[in-house]
N, C-alpha and C positions, 0 to 999 in steps of 0.2 A: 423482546430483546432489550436489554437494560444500554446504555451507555454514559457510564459514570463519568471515565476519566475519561472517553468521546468529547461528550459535551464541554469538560471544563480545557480539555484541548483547542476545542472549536473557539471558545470564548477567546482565548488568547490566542490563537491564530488570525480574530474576526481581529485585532487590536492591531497585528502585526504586516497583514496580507490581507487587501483589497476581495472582500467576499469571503474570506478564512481559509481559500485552499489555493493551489497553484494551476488551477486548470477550468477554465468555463463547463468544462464539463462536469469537473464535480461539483460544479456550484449548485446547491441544494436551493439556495433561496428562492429559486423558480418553483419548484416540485414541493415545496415546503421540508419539512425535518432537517434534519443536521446530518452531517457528513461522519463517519465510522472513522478513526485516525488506524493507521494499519500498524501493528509491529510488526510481523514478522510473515516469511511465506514457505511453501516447499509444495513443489507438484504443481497441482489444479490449485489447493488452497491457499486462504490468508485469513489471518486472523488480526483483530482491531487490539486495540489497549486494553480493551474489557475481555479480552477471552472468547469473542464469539466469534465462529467458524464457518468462511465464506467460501463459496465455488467460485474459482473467478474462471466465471466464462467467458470474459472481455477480452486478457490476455495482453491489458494493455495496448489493446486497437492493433494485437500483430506481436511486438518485438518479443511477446514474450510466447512466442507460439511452442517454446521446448517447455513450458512451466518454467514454474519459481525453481532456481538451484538443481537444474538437473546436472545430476551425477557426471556425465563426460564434459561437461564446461565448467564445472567444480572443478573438476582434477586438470584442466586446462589451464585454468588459471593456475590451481594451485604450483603444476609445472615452471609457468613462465614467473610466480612470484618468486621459487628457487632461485632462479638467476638474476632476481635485483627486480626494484620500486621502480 
């Protein structure tokens, strides 16, 4: 597993944020290696800046127990975005 623009992510996030990420749990410096920077998600999956394709079985410790963008809270919001910000 490559992570190109992970790593150069991580660099500038170590500059910006206390350990390079916003959460002790993702703090890699313990476990060694670098942390995955995610772009985007849908379902069980997410995938980092470089293209590689994760299970997230974690789910967020909970909040995200429907998965990433499921379908009836997509259109839920999209509902309530009709009627105003």
């Amino acid at each position: 597993m490559e992570h190109f623009q992970s790593e150069q992510d991580y660099r500038r996030a170590c500059r910006l944020i206390p350990g390079g990420v916003n959460s002790p749990v993702r703090a890699f410096a313990s476990v060694g290696g670098k942390p995955p920077f995610i772009d985007h998600a849908d379902g069980a999956h997410i995938w980092d800046v470089d293209g590689n394709d994760y299970l997230d079985l974690v789910c967020s410790w909970g909040p995200m127990i429907l998965g990433h963008r499921p379908p009836m809270v997509v259109a839920a919001i999209a509902a309530q975005l009709e009627k105003g910000t």
